[in-house]
N, C-alpha and C positions, 0 to 999 in steps of 0.2 A: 141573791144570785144562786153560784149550784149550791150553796151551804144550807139549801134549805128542805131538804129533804125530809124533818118532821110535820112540816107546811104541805108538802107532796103528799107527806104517807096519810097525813088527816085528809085529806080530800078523797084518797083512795079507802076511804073507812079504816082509818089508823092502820092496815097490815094485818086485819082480823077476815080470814077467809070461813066461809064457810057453806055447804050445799043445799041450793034451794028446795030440793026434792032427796028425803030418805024415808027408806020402806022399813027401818029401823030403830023404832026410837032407844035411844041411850043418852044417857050423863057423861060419859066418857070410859075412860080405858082404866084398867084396873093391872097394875105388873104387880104378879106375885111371880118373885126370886127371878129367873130369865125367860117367864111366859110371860104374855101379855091376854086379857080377859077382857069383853065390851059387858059394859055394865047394864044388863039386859036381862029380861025372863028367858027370852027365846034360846036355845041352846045353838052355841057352836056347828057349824058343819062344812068346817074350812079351816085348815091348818097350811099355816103361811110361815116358815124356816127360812132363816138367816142368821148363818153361824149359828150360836148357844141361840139365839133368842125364836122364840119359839110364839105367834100370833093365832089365837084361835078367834077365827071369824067367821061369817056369813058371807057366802056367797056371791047372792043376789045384789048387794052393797060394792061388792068389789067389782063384778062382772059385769055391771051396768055403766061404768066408767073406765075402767079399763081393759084396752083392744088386747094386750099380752095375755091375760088371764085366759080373756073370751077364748083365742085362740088356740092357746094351751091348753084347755082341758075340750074342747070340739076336734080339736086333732089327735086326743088319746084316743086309745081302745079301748081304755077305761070308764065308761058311761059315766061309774060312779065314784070318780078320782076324788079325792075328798081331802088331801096336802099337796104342795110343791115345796120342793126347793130354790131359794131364790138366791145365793151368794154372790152374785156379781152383781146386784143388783146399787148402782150410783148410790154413797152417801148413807147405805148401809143400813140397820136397821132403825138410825133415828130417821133418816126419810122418808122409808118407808112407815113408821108410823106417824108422821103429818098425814100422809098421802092416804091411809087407810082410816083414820080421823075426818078429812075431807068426805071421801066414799059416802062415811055413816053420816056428813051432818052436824060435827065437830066444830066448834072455832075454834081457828088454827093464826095464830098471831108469828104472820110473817116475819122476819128481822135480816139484817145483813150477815147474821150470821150462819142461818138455815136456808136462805134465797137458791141460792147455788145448789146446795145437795135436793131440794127439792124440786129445782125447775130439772136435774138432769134425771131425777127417778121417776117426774111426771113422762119425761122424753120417755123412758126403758118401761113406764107400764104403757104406754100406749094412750093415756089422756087425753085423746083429742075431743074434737066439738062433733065430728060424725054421731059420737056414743052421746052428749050432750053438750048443750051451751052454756059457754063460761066455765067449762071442763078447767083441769087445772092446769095444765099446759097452756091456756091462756092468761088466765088468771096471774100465774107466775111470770110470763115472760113479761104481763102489764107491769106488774111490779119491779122487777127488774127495770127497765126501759125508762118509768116516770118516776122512781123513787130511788131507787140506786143508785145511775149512773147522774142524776143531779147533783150526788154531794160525794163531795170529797174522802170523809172518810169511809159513807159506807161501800164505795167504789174500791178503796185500799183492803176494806176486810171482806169484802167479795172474792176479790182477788185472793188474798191469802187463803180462805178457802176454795180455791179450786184446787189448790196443791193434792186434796186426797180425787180429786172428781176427772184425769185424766183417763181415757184422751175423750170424754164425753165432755167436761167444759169447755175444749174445743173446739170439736163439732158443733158445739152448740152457739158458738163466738160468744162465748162468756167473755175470757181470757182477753179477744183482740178488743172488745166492747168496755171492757173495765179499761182495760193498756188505754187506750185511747185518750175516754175521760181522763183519766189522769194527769196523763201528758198535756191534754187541753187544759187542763184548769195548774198545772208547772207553769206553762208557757203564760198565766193570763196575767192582767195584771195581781199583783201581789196585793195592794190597795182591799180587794174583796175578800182577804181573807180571812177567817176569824179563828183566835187561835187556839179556840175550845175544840176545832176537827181537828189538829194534829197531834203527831204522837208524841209531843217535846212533856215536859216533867210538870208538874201542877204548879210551880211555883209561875211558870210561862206561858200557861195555859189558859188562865184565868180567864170570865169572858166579863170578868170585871175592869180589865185593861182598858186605857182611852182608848177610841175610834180614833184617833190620831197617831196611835205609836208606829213608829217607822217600821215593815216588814224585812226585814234581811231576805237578799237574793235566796239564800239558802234553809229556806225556810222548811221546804219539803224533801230536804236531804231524809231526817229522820224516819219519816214515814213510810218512803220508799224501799229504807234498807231492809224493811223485814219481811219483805218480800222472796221468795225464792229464786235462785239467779237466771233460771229459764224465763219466768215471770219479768222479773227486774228487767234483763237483756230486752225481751219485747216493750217493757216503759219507753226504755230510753231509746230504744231506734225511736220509736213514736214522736218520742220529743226530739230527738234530732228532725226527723220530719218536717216539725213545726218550726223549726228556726233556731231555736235558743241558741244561745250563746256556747260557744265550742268550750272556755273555760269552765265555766258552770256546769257543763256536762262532763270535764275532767273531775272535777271537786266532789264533784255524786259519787264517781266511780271509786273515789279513792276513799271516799268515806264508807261507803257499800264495801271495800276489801278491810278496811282494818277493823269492820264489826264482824265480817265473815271468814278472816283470818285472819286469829290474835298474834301465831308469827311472824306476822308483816313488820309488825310494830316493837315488837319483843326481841332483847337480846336472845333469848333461850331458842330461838327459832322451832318452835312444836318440838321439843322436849317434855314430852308429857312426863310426871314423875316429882320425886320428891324436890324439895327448893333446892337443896344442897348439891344436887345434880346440874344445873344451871352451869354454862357456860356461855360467857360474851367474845362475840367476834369484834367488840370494840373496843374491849380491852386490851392494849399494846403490852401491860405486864403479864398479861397472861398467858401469850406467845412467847414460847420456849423454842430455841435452836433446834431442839430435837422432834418437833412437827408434833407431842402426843396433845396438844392440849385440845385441836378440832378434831381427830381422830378418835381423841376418844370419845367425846358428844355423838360424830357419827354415827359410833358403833352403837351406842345407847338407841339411837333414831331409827338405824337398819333393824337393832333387836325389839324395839317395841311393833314395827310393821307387822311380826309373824304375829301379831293377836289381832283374831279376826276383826275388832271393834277399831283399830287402828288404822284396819287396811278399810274399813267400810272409811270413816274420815279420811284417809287420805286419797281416797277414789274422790270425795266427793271434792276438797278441796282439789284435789287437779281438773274437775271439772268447773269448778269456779274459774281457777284461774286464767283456765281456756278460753272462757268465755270472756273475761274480761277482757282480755288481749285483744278480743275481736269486736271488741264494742267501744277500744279509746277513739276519741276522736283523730281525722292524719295529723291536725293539727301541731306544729311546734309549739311547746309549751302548753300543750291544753290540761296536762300532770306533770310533775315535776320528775326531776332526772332519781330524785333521792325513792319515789316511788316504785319508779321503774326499776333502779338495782335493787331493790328488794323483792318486788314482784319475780324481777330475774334471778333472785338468788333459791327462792322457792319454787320454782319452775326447774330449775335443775336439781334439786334436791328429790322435786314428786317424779321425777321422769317425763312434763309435760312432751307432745309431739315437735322433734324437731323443728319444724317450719315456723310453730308459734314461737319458740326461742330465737328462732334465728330474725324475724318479724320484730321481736323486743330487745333484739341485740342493736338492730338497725335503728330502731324508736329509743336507744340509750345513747348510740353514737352523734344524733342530731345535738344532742343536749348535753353532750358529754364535757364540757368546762363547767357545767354547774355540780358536777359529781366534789361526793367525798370521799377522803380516804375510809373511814369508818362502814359506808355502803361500797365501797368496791374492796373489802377484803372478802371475799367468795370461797367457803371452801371448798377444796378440790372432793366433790360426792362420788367419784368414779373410780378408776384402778390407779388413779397416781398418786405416784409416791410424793408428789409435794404438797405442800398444806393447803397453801390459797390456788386457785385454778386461775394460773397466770397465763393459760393459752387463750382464756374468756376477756382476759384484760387486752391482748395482743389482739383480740378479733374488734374489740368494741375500740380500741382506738384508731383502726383500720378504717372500719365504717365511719369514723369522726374525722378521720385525711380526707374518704373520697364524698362528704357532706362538706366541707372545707374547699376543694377543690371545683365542685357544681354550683358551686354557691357563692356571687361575688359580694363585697361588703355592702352593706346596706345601712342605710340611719336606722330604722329599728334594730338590727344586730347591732349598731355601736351602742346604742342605750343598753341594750340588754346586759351587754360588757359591762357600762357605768352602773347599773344596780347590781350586779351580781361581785361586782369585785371594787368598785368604788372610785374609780379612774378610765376617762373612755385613752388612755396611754396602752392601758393593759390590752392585747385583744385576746382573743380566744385559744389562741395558740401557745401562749405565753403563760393562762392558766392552766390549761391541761400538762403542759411542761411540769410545773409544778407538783401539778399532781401527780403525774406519774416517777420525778423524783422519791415525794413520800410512798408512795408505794414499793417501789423499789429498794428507798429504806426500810420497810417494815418486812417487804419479803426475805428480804436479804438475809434474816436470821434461819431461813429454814438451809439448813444444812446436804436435804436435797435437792434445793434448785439449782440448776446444771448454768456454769459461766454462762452458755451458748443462751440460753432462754435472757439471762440478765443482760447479753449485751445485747440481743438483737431489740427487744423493748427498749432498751435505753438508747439508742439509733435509730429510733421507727421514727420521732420527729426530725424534722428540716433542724438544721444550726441555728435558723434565723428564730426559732421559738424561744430558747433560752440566751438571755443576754446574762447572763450568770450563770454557773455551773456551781456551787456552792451545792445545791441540793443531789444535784450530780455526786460530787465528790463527797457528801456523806453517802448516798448509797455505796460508794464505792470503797471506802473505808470501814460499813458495817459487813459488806460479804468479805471484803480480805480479813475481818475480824472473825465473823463463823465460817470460815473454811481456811486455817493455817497453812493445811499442806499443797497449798499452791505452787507452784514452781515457779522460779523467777521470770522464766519465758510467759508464764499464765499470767503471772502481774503483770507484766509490762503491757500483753494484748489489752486486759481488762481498762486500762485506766488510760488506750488509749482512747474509749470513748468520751470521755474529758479533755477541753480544752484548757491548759495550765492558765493564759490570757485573759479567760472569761472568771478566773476567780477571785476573790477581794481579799483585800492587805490580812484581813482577819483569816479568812480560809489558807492564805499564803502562808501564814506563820504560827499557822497549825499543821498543815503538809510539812512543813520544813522541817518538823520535830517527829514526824509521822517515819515509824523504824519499820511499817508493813507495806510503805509505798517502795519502789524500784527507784534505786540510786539513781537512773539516767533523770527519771521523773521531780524527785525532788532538786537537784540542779537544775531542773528547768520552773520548777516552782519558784527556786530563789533567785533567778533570772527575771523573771516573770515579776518576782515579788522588789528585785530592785528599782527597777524599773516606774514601777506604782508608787514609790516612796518617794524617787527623782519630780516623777509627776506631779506629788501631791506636794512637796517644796516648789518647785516651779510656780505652783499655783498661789502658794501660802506668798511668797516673793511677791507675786503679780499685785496680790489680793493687800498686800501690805502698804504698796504704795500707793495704792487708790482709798482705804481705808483709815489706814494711821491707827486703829482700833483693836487691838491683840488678834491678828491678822493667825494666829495660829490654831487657838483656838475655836474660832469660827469654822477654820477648816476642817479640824478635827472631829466636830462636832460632824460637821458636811457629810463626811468621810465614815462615821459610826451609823448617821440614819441611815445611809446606803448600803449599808449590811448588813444580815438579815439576824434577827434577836438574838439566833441560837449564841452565834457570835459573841454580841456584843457582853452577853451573861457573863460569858470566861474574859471581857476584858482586864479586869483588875488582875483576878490571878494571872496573865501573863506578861503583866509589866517586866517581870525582870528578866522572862524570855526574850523581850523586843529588846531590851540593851543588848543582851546573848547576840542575836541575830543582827544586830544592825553591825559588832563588830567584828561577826564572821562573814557579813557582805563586805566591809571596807577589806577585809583580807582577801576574800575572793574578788572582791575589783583591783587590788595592789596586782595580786599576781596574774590577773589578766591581761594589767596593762606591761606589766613586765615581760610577759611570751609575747606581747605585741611588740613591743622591740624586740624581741629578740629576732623576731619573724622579719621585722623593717631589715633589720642588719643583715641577717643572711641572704635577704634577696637583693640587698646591695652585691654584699659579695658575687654572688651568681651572676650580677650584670655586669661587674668588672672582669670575672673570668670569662662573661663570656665575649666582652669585647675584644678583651686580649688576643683571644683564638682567630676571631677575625680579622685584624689587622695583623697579626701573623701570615696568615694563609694569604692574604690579599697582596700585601706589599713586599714581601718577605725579598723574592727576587728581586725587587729595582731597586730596595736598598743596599743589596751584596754588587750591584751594578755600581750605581751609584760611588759606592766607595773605593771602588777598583777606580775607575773615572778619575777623583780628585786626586787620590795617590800618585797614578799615572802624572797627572797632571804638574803636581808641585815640584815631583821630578825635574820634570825638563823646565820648568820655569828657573830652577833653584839651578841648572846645566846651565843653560844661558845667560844668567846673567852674571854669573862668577867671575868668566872671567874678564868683565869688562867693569860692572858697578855691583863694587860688594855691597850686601842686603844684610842690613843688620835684621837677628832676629826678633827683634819687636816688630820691625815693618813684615816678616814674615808670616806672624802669628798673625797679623790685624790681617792681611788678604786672606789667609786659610779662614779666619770666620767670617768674613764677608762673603764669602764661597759658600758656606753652610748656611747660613742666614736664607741668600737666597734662595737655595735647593730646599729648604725646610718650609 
């Protein structure tokens, strides 16, 4: 297949050029120190300069082949011009001596490592077939065209030498003509390939391997990366061209950046300099309250740029990275998130151009539940006073709202869920929750991060993400820990981004003993936390008479998996807190229910006073009537009938209540 380029070159007379007609005979060239001599009686009468190296030749040999020459010494005034200067001449002085070997009659044994410098110096003398047939400008581009671009390898080391041969490899569609092949024989099947063209280690290479061994997709990662990233970029468009697969075009690009930048992958992030100097941003001990521990790696990083060799690497790395960015595939997932915040983290660090950050901020938010805490601590490379650049985390979870919001659920986003987190219960919202709690605990220790930035991140998600605040209320408990002098108005705002409701028996009965929370807060903690303990009896009850089976146990058990480890670690040590607690809840439920009578009885009373006032005001006069009336009344009964039928007073007494009776 293309592997067979030594099968190619033997047809073309194995790569051994040489001219059918010379009026010179020689053996060949003779360098004594940085001249070069033809091994001839005839003397010299042409001196040919490039750089130190200094060619003394014949004329007639050069002139008769190439047009530049001819041209250049027919256009002097000088009849008897007898050197030139040639420095710009492609490929430099070793191409030019193929090229003037050729001239005389030389065999000249082509290879894929002189191809290229020699087909662009035939171009710049002028080579063509006008001066003569099979000139070498033919000659070269035959070879190129049936021998090169057939195989694999010497396609790849063509390519790598055009890197000194701009912008005449070019011009000359070296460059697109290599890119191509390449790309064609990436895309073909992998079946034809033999593993003695690539660039993998001898022990892989062997071409003693079965014709049966399976090829790995990724076979031509290696080959490809040592390529230069103007070169590489033109690959893989080419192979995107041709179809391949959008992931396998991520996997290239990401193994192309961690061989062309070893901070990708490295804690020290391009910390050139002694090992001892080394600092990790994944190190949590490392991180000091007082921000000097990434401040001071910066200034190491700011101080090594003013050396010129530094700033020439870090130009060139920012043009890597530039490019990179504009060669991922759109694709979701075609590199991974943990990529991209590195790539982003070194993109702000070189200065890259706005637009392409803001492009890989966008490209981190799609994928942003796959993120770690360890890659999203970012330090802050700019004038801020804080350590990680928590305004870079407030943008890229922005972009992961309005990628959330355009985008409704889908069976592949549920799967993605289930591999990335290990439950399709969990969704994407509810990881990044998480994450941005640890986050929030880890920034929490810098001393200059201002309330206003922790609480508006810690509010940027909906309620409905976190069904626990637990991670919540340790970020919130390590900033009320690095910043004492809060005011108690400051605590109460801070922790109302915390739901008390949404915390477990275990976070409960750690707030409750918590002396940096706000008295209203932990009363509603232990509110909160009674409440959870009713519940989890209710349940233990429920669960008893259907079981029969230590109905308490089981629950408790229930009740610990549900909690998240940090928790269940400090179980033991607070056993004798939870007796503490459980009998200053029954004290705080006694005298709860004790103000609740007392609250019953008062509003008794208030409804007895204030009936009273009403039946006062309402009846007041008929009953001052009323009793003038009866008065009047017994009167004259008691007149009448005296003196005819005396009334004992018992029968008196019994009609005055039967009087009353009725009117009542």
């Amino acid at each position: 297949m293309w592997e067979s380029g030594s099968e190619a070159g033997q047809e073309y007379g194995a790569g051994i050029l040489s001219s059918s007609k010379h009026s010179v005979r020689t053996e060949g060239f003779v360098q004594r120190g940085h001249s070069w001599y033809v091994a001839t009686d005839i003397p010299s009468d042409f001196l040919v300069q490039i750089g130190e190296a200094k060619f003394h030749m014949h004329k007639y040999p050069l002139l008769s082949r190439s047009g530049k020459l001819n041209r250049v010494i027919n256009e002097s005034r000088d009849r008897d011009l007898n050197n030139i200067l040639m420095d710009d001449i492609p490929g430099g002085p070793e191409a030019f001596e193929l090229a003037a070997k050729f001239c005389y009659g030389v065999a000249v044994d082509l290879t894929a490592g002189n191809i290229s410098g020699l087909r662009c110096a035939s171009e710049y003398l002028e080579m063509t077939e006008d001066l003569e047939e099979g000139n070498l400008i033919f000659k070269t581009e035959a070879f190129l065209s049936y021998v090169v671009l057939s195989s694999w390898r010497d396609s790849i080391v063509v390519l790598k030498s055009c890197e000194k041969l701009s912008p005449w490899a070019e011009n000359l569609q070296i460059v697109r003509r290599c890119s191509e092949s390449i790309a064609w024989k990436a895309c073909a099947n992998p079946k034809g390939v033999k593993w003695s063209y690539t660039g993998r280690t001898a022990s892989t290479s062997s071409p003693s391997r079965s014709s049966n061994q399976q090829v790995p997709n990724d076979w031509w990662f290696e080959d490809v990366s040592i390529l230069r990233i103007d070169h590489f970029v033109r690959v893989i468009t080419a192979i995107k061209v041709k179809g391949m697969r959008f992931e396998l075009i991520g996997a290239a690009i990401m193994h192309y950046a961690t061989k062309w930048l070893p901070g990708l992958v490295s804690d020290t992030t391009i910390i050139q300099g002694d090992e001892t100097s080394k600092c990790s941003i994944f190190n949590s001990s490392s991180i000091t309250s007082s921000g000097t521990s990434w401040k001071g790696a910066l200034d190491m990083i700011v101080a090594g740029t003013k050396d010129e060799n530094s700033s020439v690497q870090a130009k060139e790395q920012r043009m890597i990275i530039e490019s990179l960015i504009s060669i991922i595939p759109p694709q979701k997932d075609s590199v991974s998130c943990s990529f991209l915040l590195r790539l982003l983290r070194m993109a702000n660090m070189l200065k890259v151009s706005a637009a392409l950050v803001t492009e890989l901020e966008k490209r981190v938010g799609m994928q942003f539940e796959q993120a770690t805490l360890s890659d999203l601590l970012i330090p802050s490379y700019d004038k801020s006073e804080t350590m990680y650049d928590v305004d870079l985390l407030q943008r890229l979870l922005e972009h992961f709202l309005v990628q959330e919001q355009s985008e409704s659920p889908s069976p592949s986003r549920q799967s993605l869920s289930e591999n990335n987190m290990g439950g399709g219960s969990v969704n994407a919202k509810a990881r990044v929750a998480r994450i941005v709690d640890s986050y929030l605990t880890e920034v929490s220790r810098d001393r200059n991060l201002s309330m206003t930035k922790f609480q508006v991140l810690a509010e940027a998600l909906p309620e409905s993400a976190r069904t626990c605040d637990d991670g919540l209320y340790r970020a919130i408990d390590s900033y009320l820990k690095a910043h004492p002098t809060l005011s108690e108005h400051e605590r109460k705002r801070l922790c109302r981004v915390m739901d008390c409701q949404k915390l477990s028996i275990d976070a409960c009965m750690h707030a409750a003993q918590n002396e940096r929370l706000p008295l209203r807060v932990v009363v509603q903690v232990l509110f909160s936390e009674q409440v959870k303990i009713s519940n989890a009896l209710a349940n233990n009850s429920v669960k008893s008479v259907d079981s029969h089976t230590q109905p308490i146990v089981i629950n408790r058990k229930a009740l610990l998996e549900g909690t998240p480890q940090s928790f269940q670690e400090g179980w033991v040590s607070a056993k004798k807190d939870i007796n503490t607690l459980k009998f200053e809840l029954e004290s705080v439920k006694t005298k709860y229910l004790e103000l609740q009578n007392d609250m019953e009885s008062l509003q008794k009373q208030f409804d007895k006073v204030m009936m009273k006032q009403k039946q006062t005001s309402a009846w007041s006069s008929g009953w001052k009537k009323l009793s003038k009336l009866t008065k009047m009344t017994h009167v004259e009964n008691h007149q009448c009938l005296s003196p005819k039928v005396p009334v004992s007073d018992e029968q008196n007494r019994k009609t005055t209540r039967r009087w009353r009776n009725s009117i009542s």
